[in-house]
MARFI-879270 format. One record per atom (N, C-alpha, C): residue in three letters; chain; atom name; x, y, z. Coordinates in steps of 0.1 Angstrom, whole numbers. Layout:
% MARFI-879270
+---------+--------+-------+-------+-------+-------+
| residuo | cadena | atomo |    px |    py |    pz |
+---------+--------+-------+-------+-------+-------+
|     ALA |      A |    CA |     X |     Y |     Z |
...
+---------+--------+-------+-------+-------+-------+
***
This chain:
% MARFI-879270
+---------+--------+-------+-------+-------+-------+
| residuo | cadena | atomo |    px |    py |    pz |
+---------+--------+-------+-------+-------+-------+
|     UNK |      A |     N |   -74 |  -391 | -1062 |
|     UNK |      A |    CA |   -81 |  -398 | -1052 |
|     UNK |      A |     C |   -73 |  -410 | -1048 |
|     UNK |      A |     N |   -69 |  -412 | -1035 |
|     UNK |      A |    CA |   -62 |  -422 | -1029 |
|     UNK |      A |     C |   -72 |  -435 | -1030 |
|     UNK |      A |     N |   -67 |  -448 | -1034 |
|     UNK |      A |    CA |   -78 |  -460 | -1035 |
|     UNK |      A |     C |   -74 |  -464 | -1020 |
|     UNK |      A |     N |   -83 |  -474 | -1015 |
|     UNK |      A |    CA |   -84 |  -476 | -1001 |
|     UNK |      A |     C |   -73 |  -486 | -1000 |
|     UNK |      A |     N |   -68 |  -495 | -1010 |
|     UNK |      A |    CA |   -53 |  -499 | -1009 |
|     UNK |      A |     C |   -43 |  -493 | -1002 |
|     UNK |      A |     N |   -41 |  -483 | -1009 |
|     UNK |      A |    CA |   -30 |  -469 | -1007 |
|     UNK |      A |     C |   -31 |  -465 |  -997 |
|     UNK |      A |     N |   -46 |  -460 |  -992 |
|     UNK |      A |    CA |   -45 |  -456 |  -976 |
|     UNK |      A |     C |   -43 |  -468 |  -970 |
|     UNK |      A |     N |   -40 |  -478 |  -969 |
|     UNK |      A |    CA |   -42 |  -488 |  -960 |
|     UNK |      A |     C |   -22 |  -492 |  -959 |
|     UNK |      A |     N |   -19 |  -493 |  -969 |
|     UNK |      A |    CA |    -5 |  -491 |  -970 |
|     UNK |      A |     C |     1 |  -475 |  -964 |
|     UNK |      A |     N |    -4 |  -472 |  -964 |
|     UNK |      A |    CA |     0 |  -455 |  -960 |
|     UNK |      A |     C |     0 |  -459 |  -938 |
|     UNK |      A |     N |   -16 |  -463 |  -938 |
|     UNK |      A |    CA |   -12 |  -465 |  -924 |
|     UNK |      A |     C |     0 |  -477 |  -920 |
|     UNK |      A |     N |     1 |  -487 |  -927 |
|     UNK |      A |    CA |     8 |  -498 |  -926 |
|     UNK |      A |     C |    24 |  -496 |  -924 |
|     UNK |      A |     N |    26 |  -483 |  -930 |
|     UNK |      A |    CA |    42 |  -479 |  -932 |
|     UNK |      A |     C |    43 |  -470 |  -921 |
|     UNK |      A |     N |    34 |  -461 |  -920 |
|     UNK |      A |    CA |    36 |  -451 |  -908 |
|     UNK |      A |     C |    37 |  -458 |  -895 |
|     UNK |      A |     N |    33 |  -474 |  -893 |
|     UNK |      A |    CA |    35 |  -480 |  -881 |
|     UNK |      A |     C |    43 |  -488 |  -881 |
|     UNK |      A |     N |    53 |  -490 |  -894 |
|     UNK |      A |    CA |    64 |  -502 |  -895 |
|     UNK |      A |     C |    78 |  -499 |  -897 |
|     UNK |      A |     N |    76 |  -483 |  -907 |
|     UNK |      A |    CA |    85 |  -476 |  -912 |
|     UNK |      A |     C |   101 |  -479 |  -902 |
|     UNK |      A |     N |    96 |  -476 |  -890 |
|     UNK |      A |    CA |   109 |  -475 |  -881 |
|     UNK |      A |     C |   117 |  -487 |  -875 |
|     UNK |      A |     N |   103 |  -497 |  -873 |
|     UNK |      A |    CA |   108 |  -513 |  -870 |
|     UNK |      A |     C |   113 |  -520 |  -879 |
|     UNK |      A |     N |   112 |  -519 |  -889 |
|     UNK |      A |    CA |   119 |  -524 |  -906 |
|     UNK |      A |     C |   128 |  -514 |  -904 |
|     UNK |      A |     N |   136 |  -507 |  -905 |
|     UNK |      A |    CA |   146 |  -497 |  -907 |
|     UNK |      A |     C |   161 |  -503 |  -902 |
|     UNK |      A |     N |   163 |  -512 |  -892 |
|     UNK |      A |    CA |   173 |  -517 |  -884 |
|     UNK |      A |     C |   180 |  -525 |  -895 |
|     UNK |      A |     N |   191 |  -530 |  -890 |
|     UNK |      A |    CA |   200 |  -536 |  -898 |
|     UNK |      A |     C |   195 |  -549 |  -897 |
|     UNK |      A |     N |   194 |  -557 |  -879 |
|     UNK |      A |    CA |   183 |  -564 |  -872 |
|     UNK |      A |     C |   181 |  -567 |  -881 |
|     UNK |      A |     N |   168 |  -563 |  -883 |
|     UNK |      A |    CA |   153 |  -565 |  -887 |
|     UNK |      A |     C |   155 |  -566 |  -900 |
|     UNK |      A |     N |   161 |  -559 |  -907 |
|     UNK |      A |    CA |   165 |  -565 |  -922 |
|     UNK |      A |     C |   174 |  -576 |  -925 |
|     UNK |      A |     N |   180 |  -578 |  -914 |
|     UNK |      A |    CA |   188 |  -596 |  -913 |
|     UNK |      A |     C |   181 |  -606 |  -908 |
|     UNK |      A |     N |   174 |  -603 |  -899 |
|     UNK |      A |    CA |   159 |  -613 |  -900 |
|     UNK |      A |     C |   154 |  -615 |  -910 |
|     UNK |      A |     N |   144 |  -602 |  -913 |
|     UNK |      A |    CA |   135 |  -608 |  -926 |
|     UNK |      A |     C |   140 |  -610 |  -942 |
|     UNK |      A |     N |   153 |  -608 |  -938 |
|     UNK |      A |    CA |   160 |  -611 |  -956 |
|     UNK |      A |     C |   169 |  -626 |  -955 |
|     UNK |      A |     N |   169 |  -632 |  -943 |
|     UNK |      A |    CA |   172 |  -641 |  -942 |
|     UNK |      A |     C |   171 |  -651 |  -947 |
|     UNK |      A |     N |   159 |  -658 |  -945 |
|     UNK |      A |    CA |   149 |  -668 |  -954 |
|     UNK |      A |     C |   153 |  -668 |  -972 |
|     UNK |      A |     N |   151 |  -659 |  -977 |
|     UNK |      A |    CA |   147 |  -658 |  -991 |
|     UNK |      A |     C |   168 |  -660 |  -996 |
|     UNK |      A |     N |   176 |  -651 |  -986 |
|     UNK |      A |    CA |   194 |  -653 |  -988 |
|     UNK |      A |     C |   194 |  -667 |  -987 |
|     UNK |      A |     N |   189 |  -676 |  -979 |
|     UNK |      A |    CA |   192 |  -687 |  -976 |
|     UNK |      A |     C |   189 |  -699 |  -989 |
|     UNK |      A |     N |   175 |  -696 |  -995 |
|     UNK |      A |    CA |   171 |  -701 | -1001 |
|     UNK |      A |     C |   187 |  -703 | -1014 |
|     UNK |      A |     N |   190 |  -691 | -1017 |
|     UNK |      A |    CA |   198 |  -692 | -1023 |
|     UNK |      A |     C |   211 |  -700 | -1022 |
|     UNK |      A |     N |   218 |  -695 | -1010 |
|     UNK |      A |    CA |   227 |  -700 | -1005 |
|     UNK |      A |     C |   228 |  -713 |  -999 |
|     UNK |      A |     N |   215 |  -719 |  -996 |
|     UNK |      A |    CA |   218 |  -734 |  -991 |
|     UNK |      A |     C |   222 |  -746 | -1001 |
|     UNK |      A |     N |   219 |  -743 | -1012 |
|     UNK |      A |    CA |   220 |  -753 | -1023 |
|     UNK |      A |     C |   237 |  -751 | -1025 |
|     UNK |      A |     N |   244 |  -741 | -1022 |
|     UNK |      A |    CA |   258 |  -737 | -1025 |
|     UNK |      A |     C |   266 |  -747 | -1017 |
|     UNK |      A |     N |   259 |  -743 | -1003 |
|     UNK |      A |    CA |   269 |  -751 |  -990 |
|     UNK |      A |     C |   267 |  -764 |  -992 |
|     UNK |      A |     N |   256 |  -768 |  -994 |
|     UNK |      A |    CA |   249 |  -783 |  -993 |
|     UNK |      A |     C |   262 |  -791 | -1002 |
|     UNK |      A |     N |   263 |  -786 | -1018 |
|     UNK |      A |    CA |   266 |  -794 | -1024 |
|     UNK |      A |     C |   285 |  -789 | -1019 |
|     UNK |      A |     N |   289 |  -780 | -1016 |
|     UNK |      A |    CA |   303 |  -782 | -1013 |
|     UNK |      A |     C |   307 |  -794 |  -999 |
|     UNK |      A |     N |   297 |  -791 |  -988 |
|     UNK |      A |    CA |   296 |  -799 |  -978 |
|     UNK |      A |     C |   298 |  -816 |  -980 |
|     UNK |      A |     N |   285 |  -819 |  -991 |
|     UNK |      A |    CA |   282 |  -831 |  -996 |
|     UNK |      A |     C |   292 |  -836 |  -996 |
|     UNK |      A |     N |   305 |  -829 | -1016 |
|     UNK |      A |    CA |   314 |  -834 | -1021 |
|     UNK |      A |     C |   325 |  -830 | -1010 |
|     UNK |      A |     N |   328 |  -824 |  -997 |
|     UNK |      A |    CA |   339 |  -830 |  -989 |
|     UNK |      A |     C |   339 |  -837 |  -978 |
|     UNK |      A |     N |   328 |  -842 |  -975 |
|     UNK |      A |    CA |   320 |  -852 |  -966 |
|     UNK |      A |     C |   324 |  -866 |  -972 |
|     UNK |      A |     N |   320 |  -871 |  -986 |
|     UNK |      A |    CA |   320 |  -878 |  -991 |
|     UNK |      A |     C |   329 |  -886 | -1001 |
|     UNK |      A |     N |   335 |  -869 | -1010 |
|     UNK |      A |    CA |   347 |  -876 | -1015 |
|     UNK |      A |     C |   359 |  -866 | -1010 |
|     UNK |      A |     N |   365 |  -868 | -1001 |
|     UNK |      A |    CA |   375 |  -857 | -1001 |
|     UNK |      A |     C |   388 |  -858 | -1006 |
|     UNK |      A |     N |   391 |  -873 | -1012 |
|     UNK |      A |    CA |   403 |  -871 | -1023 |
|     UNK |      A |     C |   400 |  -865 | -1034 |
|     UNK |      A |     N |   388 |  -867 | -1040 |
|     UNK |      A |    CA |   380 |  -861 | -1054 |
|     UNK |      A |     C |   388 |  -846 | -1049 |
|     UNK |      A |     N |   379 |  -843 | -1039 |
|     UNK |      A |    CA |   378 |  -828 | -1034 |
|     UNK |      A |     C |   392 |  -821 | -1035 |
|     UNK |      A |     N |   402 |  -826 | -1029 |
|     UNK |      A |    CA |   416 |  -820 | -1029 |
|     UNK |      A |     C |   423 |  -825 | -1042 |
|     UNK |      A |     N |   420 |  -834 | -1048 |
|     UNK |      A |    CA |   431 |  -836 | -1062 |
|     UNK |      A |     C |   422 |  -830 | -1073 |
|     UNK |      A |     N |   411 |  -828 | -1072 |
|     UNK |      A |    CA |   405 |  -817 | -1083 |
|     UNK |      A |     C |   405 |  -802 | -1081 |
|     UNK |      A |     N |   404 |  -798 | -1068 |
|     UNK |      A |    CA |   404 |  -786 | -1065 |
|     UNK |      A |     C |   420 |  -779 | -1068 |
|     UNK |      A |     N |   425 |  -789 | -1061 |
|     UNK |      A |    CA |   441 |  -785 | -1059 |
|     UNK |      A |     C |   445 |  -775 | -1047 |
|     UNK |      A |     N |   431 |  -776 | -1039 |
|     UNK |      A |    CA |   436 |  -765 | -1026 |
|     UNK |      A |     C |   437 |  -775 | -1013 |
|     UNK |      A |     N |   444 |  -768 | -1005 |
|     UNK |      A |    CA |   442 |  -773 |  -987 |
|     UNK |      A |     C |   430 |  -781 |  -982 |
|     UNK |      A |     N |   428 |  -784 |  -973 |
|     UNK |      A |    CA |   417 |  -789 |  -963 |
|     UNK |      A |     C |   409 |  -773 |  -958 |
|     UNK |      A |     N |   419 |  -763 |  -956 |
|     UNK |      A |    CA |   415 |  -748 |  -948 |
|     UNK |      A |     C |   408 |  -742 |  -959 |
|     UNK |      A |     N |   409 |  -746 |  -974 |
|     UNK |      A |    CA |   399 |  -740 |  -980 |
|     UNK |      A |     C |   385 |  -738 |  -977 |
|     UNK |      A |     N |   382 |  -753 |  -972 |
|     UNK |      A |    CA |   368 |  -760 |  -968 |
|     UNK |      A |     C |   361 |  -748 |  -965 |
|     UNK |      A |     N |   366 |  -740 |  -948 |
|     UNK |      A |    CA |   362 |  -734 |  -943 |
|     UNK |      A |     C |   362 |  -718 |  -950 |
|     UNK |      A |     N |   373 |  -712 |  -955 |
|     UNK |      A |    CA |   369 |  -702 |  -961 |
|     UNK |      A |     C |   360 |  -701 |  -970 |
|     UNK |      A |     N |   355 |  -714 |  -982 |
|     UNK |      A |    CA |   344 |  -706 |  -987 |
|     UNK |      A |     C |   331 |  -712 |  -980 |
|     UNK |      A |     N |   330 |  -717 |  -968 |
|     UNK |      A |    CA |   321 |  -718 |  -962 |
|     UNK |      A |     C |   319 |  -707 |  -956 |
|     UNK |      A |     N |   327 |  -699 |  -951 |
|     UNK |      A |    CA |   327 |  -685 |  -945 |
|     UNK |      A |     C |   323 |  -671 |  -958 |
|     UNK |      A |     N |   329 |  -674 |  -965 |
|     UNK |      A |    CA |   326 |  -666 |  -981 |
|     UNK |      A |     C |   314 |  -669 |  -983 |
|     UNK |      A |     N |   305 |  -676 |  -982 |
|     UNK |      A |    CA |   288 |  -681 |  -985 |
|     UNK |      A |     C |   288 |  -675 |  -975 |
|     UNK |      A |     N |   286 |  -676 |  -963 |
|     UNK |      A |    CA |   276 |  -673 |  -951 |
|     UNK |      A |     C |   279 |  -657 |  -953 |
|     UNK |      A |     N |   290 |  -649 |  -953 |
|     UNK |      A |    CA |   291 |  -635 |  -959 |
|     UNK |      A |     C |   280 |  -629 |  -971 |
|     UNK |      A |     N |   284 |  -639 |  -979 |
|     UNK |      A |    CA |   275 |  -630 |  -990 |
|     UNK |      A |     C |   259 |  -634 |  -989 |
|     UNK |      A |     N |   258 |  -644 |  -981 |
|     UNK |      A |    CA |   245 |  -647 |  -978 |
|     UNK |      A |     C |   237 |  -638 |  -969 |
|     UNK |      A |     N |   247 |  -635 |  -957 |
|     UNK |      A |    CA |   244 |  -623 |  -952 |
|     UNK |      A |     C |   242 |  -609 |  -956 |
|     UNK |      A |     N |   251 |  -601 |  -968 |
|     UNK |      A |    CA |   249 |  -594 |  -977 |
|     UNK |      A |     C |   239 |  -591 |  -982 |
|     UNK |      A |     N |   239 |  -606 |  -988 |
|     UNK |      A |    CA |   223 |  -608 |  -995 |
|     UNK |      A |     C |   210 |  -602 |  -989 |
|     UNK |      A |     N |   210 |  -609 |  -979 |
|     UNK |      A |    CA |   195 |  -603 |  -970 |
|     UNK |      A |     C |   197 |  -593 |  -967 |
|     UNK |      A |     N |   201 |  -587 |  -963 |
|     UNK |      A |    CA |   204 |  -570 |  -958 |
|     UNK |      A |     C |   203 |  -563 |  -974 |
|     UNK |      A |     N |   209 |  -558 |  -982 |
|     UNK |      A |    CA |   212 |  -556 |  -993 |
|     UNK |      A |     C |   199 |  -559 |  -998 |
|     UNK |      A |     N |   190 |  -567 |  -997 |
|     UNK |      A |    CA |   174 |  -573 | -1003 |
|     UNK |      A |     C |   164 |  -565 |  -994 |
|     UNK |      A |     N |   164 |  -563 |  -984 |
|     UNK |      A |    CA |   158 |  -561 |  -973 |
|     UNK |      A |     C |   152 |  -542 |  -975 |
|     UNK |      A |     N |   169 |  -540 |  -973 |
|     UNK |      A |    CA |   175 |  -522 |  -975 |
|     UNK |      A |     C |   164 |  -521 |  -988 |
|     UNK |      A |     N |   170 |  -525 |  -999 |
|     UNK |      A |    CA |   162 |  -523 | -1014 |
|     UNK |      A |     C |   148 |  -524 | -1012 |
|     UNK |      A |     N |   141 |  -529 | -1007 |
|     UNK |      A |    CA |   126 |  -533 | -1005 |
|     UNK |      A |     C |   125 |  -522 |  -999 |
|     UNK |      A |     N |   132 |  -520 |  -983 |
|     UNK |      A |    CA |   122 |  -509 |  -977 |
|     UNK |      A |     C |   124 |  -495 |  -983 |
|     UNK |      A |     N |   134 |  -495 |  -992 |
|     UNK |      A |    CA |   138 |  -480 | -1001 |
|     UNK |      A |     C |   121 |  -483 | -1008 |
|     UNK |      A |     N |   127 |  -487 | -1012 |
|     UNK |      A |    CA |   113 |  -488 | -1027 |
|     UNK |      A |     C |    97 |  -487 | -1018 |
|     UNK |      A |     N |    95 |  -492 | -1007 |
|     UNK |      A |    CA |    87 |  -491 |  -997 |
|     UNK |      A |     C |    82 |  -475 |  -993 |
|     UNK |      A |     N |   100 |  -469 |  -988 |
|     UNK |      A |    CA |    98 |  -457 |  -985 |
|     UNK |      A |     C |    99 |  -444 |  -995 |
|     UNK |      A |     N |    99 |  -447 | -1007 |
|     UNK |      A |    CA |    94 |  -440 | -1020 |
|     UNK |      A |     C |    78 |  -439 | -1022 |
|     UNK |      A |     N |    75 |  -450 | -1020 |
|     UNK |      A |    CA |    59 |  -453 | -1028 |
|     UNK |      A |     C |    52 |  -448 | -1012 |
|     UNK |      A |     N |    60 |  -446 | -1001 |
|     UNK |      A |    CA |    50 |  -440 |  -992 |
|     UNK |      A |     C |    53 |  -424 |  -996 |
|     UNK |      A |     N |    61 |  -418 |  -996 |
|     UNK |      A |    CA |    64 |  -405 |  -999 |
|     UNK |      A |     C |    56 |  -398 | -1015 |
|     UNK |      A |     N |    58 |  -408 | -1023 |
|     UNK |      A |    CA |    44 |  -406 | -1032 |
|     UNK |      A |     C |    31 |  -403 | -1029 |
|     UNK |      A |     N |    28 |  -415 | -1023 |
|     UNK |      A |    CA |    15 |  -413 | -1017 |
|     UNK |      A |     C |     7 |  -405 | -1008 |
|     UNK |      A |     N |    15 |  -402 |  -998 |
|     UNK |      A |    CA |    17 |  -388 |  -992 |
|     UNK |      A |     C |    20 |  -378 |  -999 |
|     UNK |      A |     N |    25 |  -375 | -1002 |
|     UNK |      A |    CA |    24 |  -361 | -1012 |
|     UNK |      A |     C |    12 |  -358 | -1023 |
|     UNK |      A |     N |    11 |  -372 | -1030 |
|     UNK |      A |    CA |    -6 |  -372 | -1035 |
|     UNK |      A |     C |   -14 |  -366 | -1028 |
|     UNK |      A |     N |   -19 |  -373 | -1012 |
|     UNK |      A |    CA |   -27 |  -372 | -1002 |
|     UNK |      A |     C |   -27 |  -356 |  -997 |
|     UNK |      A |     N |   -14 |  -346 |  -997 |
|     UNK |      A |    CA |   -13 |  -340 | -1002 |
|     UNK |      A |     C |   -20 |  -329 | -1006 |
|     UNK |      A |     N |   -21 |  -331 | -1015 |
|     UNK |      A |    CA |   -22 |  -324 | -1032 |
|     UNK |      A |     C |   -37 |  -326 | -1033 |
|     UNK |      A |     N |   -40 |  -337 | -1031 |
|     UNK |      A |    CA |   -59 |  -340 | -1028 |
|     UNK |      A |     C |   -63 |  -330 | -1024 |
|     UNK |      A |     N |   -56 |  -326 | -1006 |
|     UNK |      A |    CA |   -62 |  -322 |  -994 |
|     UNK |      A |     C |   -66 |  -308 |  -997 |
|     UNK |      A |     N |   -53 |  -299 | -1004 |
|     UNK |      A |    CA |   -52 |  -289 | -1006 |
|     UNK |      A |     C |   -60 |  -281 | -1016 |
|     UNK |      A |     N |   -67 |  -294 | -1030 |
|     UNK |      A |    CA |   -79 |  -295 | -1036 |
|     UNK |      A |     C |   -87 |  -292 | -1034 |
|     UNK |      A |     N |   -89 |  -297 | -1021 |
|     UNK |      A |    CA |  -104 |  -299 | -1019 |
|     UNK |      A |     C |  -107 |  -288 | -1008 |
|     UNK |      A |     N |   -93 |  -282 | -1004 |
|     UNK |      A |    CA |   -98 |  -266 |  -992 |
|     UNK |      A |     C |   -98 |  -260 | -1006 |
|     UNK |      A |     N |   -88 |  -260 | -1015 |
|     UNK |      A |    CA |   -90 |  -244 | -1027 |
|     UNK |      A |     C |  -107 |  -243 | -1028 |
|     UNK |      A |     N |  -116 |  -256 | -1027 |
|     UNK |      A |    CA |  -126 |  -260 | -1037 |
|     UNK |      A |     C |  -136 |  -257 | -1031 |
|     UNK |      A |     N |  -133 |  -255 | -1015 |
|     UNK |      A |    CA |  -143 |  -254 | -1003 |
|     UNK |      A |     C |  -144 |  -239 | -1002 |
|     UNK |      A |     N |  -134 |  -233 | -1003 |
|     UNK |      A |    CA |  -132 |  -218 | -1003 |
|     UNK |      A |     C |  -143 |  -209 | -1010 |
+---------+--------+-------+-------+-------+-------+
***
């Protein structure tokens, strides 16, 4: 027996399934949560070449052009991030609907053997 949770998720997916499926829509909504990550990374590289940029080049030991590559290497895997978060979620999403449907299922066909 499906609890009214499950059917409520069951309709919920049958009307989202497709609009969550985009690359889009998973770089949207995995955005936020990549970011959370990734801001504290940029912030403090930004900070220490803003501020100290002799520190920055005589400790590091690289270019000024580095700056930008791993500022570009964060925003990549930040991007990554949400998509790659997003994909994973709606997998796991579209598992637990396919369970539940198949239960729903398995009920249905219960309940004609039972009616017979």
């Amino acid at each position: 027996m499906l609890t009214e949770k499950e059917k409520q998720f069951i309709v919920y997916w049958e009307k989202n399934r497709e609009a969550e499926s985009g690359i889009a829509s998973k770089m949207l909504r995995g955005f936020p949560m990549a970011m959370l990550f990734s801001l504290p990374v940029i912030l403090s590289v930004v900070v220490v070449r803003l501020f100290l940029p002799e520190w920055y080049t005589k400790i590091s030991k690289t270019s000024p052009g580095m700056f930008l590559t791993v500022i570009f290497a964060v925003i990549i895997i930040t991007l990554f991030y949400a998509v790659f978060r997003m994909h994973s979620k709606w997998e796991h999403n579209e598992d637990v609907y396919k369970h539940l449907t198949s239960k729903q299922k398995r009920q249905n066909t219960n309940q004609t053997d039972q009616l017979s």
